[in-house]
C-alpha positions in Angstrom: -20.0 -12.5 -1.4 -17.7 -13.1 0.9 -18.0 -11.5 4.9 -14.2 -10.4 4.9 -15.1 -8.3 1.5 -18.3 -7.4 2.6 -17.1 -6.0 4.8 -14.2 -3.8 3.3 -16.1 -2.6 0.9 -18.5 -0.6 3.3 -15.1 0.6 4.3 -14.7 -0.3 7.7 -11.1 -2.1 7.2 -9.1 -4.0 4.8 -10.3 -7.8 4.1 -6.8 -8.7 6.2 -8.3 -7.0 9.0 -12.0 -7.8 8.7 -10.5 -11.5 9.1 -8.5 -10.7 12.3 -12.1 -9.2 13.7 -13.7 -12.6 12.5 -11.2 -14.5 14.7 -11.3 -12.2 17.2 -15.4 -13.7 17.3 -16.4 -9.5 17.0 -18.3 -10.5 13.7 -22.0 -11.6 13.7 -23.8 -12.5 10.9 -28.2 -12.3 12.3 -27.0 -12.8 15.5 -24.5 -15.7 15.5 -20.8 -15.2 15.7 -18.9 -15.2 12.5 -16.7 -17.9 10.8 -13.6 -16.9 8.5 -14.8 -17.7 4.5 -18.5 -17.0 5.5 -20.6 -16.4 2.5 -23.2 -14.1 2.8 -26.7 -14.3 1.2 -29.1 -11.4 0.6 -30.5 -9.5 3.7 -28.2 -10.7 5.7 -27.2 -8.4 9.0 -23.8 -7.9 9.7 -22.5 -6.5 13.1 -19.2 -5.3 14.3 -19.2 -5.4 18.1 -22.8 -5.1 17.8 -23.1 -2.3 15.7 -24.6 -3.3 12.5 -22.3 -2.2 10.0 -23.7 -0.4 6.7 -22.2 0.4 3.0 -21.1 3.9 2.6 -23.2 6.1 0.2 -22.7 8.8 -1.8 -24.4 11.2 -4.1 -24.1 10.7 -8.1 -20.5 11.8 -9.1 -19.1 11.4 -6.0 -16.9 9.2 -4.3 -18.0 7.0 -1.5 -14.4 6.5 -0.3 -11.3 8.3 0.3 -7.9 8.0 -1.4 -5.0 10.0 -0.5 -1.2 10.4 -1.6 0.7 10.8 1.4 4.8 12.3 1.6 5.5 9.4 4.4 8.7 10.6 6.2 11.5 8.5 8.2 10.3 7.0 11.4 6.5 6.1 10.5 5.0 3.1 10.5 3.1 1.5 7.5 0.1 -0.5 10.2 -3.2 -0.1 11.5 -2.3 -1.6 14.9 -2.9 1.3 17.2 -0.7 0.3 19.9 2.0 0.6 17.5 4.2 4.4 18.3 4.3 6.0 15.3 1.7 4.1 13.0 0.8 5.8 9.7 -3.2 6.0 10.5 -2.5 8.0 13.7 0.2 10.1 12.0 -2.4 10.9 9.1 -5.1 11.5 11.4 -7.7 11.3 8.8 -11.0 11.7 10.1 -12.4 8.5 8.2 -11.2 5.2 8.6 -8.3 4.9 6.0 -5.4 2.3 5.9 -2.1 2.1 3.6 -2.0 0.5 0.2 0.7 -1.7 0.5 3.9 -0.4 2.5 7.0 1.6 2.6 9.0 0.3 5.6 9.8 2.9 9.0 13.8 3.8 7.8 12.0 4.9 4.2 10.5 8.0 3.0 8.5 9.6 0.1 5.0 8.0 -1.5 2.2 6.1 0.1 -1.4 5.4 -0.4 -3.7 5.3 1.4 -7.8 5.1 1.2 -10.9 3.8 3.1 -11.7 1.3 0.5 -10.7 -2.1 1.8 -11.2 -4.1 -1.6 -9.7 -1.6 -4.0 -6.4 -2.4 -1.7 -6.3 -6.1 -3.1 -7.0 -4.7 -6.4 -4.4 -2.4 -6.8 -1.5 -4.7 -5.4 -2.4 -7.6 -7.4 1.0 -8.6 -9.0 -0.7 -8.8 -12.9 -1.4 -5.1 -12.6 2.4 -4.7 -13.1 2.6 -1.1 -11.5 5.7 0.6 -11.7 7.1 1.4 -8.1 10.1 4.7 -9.0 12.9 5.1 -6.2 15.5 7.4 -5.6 18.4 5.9 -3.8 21.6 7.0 -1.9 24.2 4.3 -0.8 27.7 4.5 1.0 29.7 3.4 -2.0 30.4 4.8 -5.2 27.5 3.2 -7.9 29.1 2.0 -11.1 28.0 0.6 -14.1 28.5 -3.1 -13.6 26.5 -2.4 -10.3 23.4 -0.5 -11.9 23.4 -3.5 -14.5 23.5 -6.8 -12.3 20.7 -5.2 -10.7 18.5 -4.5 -13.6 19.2 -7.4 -14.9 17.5 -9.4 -12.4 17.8 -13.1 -10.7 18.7 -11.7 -7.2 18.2 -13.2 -4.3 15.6 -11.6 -1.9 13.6 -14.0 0.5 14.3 -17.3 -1.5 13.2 -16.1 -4.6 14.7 -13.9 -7.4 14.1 -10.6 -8.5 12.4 -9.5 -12.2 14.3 -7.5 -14.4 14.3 -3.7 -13.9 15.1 0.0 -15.0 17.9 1.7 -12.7 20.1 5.0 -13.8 22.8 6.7 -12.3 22.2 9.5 -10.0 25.2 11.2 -8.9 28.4 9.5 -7.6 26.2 7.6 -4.9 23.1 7.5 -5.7 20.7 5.9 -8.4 17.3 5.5 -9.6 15.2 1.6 -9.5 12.0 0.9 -10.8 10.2 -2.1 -9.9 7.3 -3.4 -10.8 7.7 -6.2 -7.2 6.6 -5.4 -3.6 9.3 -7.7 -1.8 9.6 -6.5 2.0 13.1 -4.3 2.1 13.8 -5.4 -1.6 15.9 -2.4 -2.4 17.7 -2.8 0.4 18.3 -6.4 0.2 19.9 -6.2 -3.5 22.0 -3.3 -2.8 23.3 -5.6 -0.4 23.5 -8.3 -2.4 26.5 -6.6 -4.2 28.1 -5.2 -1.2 26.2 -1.8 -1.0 24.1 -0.4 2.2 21.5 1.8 1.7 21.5 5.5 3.5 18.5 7.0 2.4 15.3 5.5 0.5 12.7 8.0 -1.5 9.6 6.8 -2.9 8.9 9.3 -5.8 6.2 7.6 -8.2 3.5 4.6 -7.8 2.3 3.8 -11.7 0.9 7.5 -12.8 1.0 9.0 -9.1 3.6 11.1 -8.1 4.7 12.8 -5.1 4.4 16.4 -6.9 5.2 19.1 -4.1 4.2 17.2 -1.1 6.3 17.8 1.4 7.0 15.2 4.1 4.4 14.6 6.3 1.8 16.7 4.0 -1.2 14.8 1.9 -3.3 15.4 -1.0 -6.4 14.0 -2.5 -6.2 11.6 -5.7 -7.0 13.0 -8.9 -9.6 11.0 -10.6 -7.2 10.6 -13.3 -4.9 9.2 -11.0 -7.3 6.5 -10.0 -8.5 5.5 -13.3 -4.7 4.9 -14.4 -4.2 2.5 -11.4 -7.1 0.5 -12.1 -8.5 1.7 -15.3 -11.7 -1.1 -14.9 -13.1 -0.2 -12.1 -16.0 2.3 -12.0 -17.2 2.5 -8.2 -15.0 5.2 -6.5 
């Protein structure tokens, strides 16, 4: 196995930042310091600023990790970095070590995830799982028709590559509804623009079969195990 998922899945971080503490030369594997892409054999002792670093347990029919559905508001930060004002791990304040699935960007609201599983995050935003991603959107210009259809149609531009067709419905005079099954940083954004349209307000409502239910911003809940069996309906090891 490799040390960057090693060491997620005790849940200490993500894999991203397991390799940032490799570079950072805080990793030892028995004793010597750490290379990025180490493999790791049986019995092998990993430390983390020398503190040896050890898998979470947990009794039978119980979850070794946390995973939470949070109602991110305006203003917070989808990071990890501490130093960052604002950052969503701070602003959760959960008392293990969790960090977001994927991201919602600061001038955004509505659903996030978040756990203390570092390989399940890899998992879930694989681009074959095809999860559905539902927004509710308010722009500054009236949203017709031909709009809602050039943008479900696809072929956008958005960081040099195009968009994949998606579902969009009319919500009000300015506002609609997008569901994508891409991650793009600021994608909504970006095509609204595309066809002469800024964006006022952004709400996450839905990730696959997860919804926001009656969260309010700022409040969290626990995952159903439902919920986590219809994002990754393989895996078995909560």
């Amino acid at each position: 196995m490799r040390l960057n998922r090693h060491i997620a899945d005790t849940g200490h971080c993500s894999r991203r930042e397991a390799d940032r503490l490799i570079a950072e030369g805080r990793v030892t594997v028995n004793g010597l310091r750490a290379r990025i892409g180490a493999e790791l054999g049986e019995g092998d002792e990993v430390r983390i600023d020398g503190n040896a670093l050890s898998a979470r347990s947990a009794a039978k029919g119980q979850r070794r990790h946390v995973y939470i559905a949070l109602y991110k508001p305006e203003g917070i930060t989808c990071t990890t970095e501490a130093d960052v004002k604002g950052n969503i791990v701070e602003f959760v304040g959960h008392e293990q070590r969790i960090f977001p699935i994927g991201r919602l960007d600061k001038d955004s609201e509505g659903l996030i995830l978040l756990t203390s599983n570092g390989d399940v995050v890899n998992r879930i935003l694989r681009a074959e799982n095809k999860l559905e991603k539902e927004y509710l959107v308010a722009v500054n210009n009236a949203v017709t028709d031909e709009f809602l259809r050039a943008m479900a149609r696809g072929g956008v531009p958005v960081h040099g590559q195009p968009t994949l067709p998606c579902k969009t419905g009319k919500l009000g005079r300015f506002g609609f509804r997008i569901v994508l099954v891409q991650g793009l940083n600021r994608q909504i954004r970006l095509m609204a623009a595309h066809f002469g349209y800024r964006v006022k307000q952004l709400h996450r409502a839905r990730i696959g079969n997860v919804k926001l239910g009656h969260l309010k911003p700022g409040q969290w809940r626990n995952l159903s195990d439902a919920e986590l069996r219809g994002l990754l309906p393989e895996h078995a090891d909560w």
